[in-house]
C-alpha positions in Angstrom: -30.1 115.2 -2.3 -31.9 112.2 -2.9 -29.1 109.7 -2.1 -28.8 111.1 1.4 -31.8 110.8 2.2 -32.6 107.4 0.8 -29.1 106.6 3.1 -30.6 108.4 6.1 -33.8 106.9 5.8 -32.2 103.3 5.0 -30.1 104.0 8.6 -32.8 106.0 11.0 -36.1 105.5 9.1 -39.4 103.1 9.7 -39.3 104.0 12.8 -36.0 101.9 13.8 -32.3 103.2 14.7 -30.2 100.7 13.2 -27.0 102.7 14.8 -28.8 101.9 18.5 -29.7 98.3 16.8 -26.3 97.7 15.8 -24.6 99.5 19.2 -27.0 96.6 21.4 -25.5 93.9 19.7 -22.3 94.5 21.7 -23.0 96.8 24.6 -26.3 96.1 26.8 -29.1 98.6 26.6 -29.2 99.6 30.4 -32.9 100.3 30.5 -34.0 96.6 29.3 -31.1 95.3 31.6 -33.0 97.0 34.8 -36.0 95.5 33.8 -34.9 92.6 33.4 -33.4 92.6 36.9 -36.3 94.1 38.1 -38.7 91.2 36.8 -36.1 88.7 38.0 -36.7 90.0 41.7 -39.9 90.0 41.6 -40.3 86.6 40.5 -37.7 85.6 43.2 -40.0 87.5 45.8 -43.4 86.1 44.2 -41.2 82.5 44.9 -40.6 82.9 48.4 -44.0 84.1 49.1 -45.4 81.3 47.6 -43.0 78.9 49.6 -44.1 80.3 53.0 -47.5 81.1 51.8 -50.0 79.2 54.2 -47.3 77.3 56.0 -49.2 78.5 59.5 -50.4 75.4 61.2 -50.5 76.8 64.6 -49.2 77.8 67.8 -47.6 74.9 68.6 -45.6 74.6 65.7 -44.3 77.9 65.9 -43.0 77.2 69.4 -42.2 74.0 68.6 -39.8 75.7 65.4 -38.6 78.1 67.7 -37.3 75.6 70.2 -35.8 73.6 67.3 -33.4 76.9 66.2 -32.1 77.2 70.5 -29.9 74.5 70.8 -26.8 75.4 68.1 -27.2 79.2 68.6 -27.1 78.5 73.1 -24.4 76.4 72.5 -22.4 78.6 70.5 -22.4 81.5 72.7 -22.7 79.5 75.7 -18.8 78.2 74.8 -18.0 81.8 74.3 -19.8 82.5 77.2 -17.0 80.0 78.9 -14.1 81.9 77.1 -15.0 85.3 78.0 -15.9 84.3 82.2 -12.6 82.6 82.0 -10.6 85.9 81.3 -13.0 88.3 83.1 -13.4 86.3 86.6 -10.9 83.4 86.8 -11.7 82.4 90.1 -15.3 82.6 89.9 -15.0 80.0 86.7 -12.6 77.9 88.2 -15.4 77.8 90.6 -17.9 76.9 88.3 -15.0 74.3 86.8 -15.1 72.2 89.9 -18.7 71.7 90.0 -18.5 70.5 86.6 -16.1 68.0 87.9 -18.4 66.6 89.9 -21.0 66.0 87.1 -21.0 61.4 87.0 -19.6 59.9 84.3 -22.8 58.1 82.8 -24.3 61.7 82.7 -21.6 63.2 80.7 -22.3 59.9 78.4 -26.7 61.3 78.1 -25.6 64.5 77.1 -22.8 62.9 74.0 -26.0 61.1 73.4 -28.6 63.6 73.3 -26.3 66.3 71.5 -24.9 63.3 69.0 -28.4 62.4 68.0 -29.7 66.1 68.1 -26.9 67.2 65.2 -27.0 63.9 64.3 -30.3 64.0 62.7 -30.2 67.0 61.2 -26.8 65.9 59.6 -28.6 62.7 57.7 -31.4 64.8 57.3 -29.3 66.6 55.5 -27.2 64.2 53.8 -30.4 62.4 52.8 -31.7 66.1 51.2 -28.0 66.3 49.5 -28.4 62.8 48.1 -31.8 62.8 46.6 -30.8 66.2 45.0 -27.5 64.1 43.0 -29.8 61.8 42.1 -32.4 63.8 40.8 -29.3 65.4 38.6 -28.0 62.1 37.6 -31.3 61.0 36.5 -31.9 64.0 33.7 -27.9 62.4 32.7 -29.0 60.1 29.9 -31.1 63.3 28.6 -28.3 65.9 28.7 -25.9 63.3 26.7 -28.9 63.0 24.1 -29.3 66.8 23.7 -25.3 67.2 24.0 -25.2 64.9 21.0 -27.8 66.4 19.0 -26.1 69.6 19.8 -22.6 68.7 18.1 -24.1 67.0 15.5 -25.4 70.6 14.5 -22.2 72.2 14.6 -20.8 74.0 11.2 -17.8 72.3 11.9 -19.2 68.8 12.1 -19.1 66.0 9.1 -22.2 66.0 7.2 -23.8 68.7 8.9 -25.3 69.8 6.0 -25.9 66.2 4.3 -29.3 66.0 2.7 -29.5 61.9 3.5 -32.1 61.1 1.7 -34.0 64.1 0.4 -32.9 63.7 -3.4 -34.4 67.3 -3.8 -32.3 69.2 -1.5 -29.1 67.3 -2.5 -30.3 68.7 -5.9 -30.7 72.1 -5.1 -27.2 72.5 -3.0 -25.1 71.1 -6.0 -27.0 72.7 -9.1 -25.7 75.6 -9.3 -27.7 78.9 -9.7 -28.6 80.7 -13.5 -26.4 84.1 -13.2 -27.3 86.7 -15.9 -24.0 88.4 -15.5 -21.9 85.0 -15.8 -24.0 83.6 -18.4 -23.6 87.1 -20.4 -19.3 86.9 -19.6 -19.4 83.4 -21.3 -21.3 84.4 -24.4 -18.6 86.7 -24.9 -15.7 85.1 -24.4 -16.9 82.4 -26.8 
């Protein structure tokens, strides 16, 4: 009786489940994975209430940001707009067509102009964001290469791995090998 209970103690006893220990290693205990994805969230949340936090600076630039988000939405739906009047009322955008026709040259030139420079902008803006972000990541390169190679130099599988260098103590200890009572007791009585 003793046995199994030293056994069951050894496997559910000091307050620990090695069966539940040993079944986490390969299966992911559900109730730390929702709190974990729970505390992600709310540090995502806590992020983008931070990035908007006091980002009021008035009236007019709230009108001025809502202006900003008109023209690629108005011209979106206006071309739609186009398409649909075409199909539902031909004549009445044929119409329309010929007044467009009449619009001078040099005019149709401002507004390539204005659009080009509106999208423009916001295209090297954007490029210019997309480039400073590369070379952000190529500047932590040199750093990543350096951890890399510490990395692989660590590997079991590596040469030397486990070389000592200089430490005359350690290369001591790893080639002396250890008193065993049991071999030392074999020998004696083969002898």
């Amino acid at each position: 009786m003793g046995l199994i209970e030293t056994l069951l103690a050894l496997v559910f006893g000091g307050g620990r489940n090695a069966v539940k220990e040993t079944a986490e290693i390969f299966l992911e205990n559900a109730e730390a994975g929702a709190g974990r994805d729970a505390t992600l969230k709310e540090n995502v949340l806590a992020q983008f209430a931070a990035e908007f936090a006091g980002r009021d600076r008035g009236w007019f630039n709230r009108v001025m940001d809502g202006i900003n988000r008109v023209p690629r939405p108005a011209l979106a739906i206006g071309t739609l707009g186009l398409f649909i009047s075409a199909m539902v009322d031909p004549i009445w955008f044929a119409a329309r067509m010929q007044g467009i026709a009449l619009v001078p040259e040099p005019l149709w030139w401002l507004l390539g102009v204005v659009v080009s420079f509106y999208f423009g902008a916001r295209q090297q803006f954007k490029t210019q964001e997309f480039q400073r972000a590369i070379a952000a990541t190529m500047s932590r390169t040199p750093q990543v290469m350096k951890n890399l190679d510490a990395l692989a130099a660590m590997a079991p599988t590596s040469p030397g791995g486990a070389d000592s260098e200089t430490d005359a103590q350690a290369t001591l200890h790893a080639v002396t090998p250890e008193s065993n009572a049991a071999l030392m007791e074999w020998r004696q009585k083969t002898q």
